[in-house]
C-alpha positions in Angstrom: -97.2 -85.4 -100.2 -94.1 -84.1 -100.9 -93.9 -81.5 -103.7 -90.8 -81.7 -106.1 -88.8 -79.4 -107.6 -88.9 -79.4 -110.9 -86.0 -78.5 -112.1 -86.4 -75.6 -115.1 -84.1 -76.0 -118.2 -83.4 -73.1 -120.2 -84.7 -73.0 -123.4 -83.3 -71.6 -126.5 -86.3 -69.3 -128.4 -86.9 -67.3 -131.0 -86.4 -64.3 -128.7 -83.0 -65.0 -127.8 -82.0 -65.5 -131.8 -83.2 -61.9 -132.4 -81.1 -60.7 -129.4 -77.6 -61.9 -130.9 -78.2 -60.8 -134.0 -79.0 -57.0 -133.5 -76.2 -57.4 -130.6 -74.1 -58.6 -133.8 -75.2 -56.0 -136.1 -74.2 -53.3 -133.6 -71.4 -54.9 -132.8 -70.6 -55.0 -136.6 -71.7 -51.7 -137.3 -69.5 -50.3 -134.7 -66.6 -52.0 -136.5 -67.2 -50.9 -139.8 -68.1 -46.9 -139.1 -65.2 -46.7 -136.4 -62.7 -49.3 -137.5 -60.3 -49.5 -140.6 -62.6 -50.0 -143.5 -65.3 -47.2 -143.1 -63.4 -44.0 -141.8 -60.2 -44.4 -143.8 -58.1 -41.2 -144.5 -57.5 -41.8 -147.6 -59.4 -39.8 -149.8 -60.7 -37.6 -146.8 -57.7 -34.8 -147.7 -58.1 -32.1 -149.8 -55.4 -29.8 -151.3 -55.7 -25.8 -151.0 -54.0 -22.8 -151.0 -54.7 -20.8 -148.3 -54.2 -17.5 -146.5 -54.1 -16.7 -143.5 -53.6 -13.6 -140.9 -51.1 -13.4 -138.3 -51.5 -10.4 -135.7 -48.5 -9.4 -134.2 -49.0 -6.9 -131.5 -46.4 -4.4 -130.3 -43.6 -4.0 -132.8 -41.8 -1.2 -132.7 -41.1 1.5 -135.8 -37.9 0.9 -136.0 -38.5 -3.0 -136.8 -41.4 -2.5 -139.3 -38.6 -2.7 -142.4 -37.4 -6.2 -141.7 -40.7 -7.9 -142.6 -41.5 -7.9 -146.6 -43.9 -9.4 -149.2 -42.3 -12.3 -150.9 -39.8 -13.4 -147.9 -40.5 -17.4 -146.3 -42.1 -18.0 -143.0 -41.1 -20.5 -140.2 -42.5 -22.0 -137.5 -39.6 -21.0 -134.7 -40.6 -24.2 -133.1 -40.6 -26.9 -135.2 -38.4 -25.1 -137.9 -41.2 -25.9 -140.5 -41.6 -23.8 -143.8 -45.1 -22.7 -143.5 -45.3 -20.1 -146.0 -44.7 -17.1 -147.7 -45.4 -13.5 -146.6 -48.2 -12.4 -149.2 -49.3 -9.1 -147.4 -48.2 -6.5 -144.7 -50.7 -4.0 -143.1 -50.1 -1.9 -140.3 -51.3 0.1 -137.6 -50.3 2.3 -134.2 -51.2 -0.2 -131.4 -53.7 0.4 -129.2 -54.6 -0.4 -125.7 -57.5 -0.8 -123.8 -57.2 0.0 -120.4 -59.6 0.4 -117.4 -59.6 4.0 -116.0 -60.4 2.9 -112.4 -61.6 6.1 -111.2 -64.7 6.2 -113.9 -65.0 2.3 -114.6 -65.0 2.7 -117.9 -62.5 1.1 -120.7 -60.4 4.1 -122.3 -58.0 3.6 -125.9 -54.3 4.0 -125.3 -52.2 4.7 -128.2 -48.4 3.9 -128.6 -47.4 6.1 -131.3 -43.8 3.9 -131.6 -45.3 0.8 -131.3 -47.2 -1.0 -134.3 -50.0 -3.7 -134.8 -49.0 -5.8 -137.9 -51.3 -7.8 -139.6 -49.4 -10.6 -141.6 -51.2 -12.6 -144.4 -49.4 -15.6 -145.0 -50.0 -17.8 -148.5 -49.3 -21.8 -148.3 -50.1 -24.6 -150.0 -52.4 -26.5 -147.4 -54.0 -29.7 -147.0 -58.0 -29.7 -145.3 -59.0 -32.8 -143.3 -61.0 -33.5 -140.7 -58.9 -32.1 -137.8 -58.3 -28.4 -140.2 -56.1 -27.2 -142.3 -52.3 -28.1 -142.1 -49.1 -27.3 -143.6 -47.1 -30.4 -143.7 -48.2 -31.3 -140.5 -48.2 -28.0 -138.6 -51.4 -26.8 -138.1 -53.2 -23.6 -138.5 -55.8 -22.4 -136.6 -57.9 -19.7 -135.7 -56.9 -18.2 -132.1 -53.5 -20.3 -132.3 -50.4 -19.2 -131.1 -48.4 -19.2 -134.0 -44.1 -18.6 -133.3 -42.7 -16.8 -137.0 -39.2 -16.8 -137.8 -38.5 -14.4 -141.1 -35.1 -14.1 -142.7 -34.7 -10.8 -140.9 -37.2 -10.5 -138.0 -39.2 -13.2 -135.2 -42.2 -12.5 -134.0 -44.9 -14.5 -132.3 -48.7 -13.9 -132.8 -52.3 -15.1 -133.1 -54.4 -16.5 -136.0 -57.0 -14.0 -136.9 -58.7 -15.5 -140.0 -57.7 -17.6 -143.0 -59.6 -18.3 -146.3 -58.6 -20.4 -149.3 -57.9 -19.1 -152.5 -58.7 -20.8 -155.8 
């Protein structure tokens, strides 16, 4: 006797229904979280006023009188308005260096060479990437190129905090 194949159709079941539709949820879920309706940045953007703390390392004496309270900031780059000098502080610049005959880290001072820390106050907008100032954005540990009406400078973000 000769055996035959029988020849298997697939079946549609119950099973299979449940597998499209949680494949459609997710698919649908993905859409709606990560797509254009759920994560819309409308609404998302909030408007501060912040300040925040340039430190500019290595200015000489001499140079200390071109930068005052009151004067406008620019980014040197993109030739952005990014705010307005709101406080100056000072101090000698000092170095760390490594004294290689004892290993250890000494302080060198540079008595005609300053440190200035430079708070600047703008009008910012917070959203998910940070804070920005039409479109430049501020960051702590950022490279930040100033351009004053009398002075240019480049330094790093040290801090910022909103003010009510």
């Amino acid at each position: 006797m000769k055996k035959t194949k029988e020849k298997r159709s697939w079946r549609f079941t119950v099973l299979d229904l449940i597998i499209i539709v949680v494949a459609l949820a997710v698919i649908g879920a993905a859409i709606y979280f990560f797509g254009p309706f759920g994560n819309s940045r409308e609404g998302k953007e909030k408007s501060v006023m912040l300040e925040y703390t340039i430190e500019i390392k290595g200015i000489e004496s001499q140079y200390l009188e071109n930068i005052r309270i009151g004067e406008t900031v620019i980014d040197s780059v993109t030739k952005k308005e990014i705010g307005k000098v709101a406080l100056i502080e000072t101090m000698p610049l000092i170095e760390y260096v490594l004294n290689t005959e004892s290993g250890i880290m000494e302080e060198k001072a540079h008595p005609d060479d300053h440190t200035v820390l430079l708070t600047i106050s703008s009008s910012a907008t917070r959203n998910e990437k940070g804070y920005e100032i039409d479109g430049y954005r501020v960051a702590i540990g950022k490279l930040h190129y100033l351009q004053l009406p009398s002075y240019v400078a480049s330094g790093y973000c040290i801090g910022f905090e909103t003010v009510d």
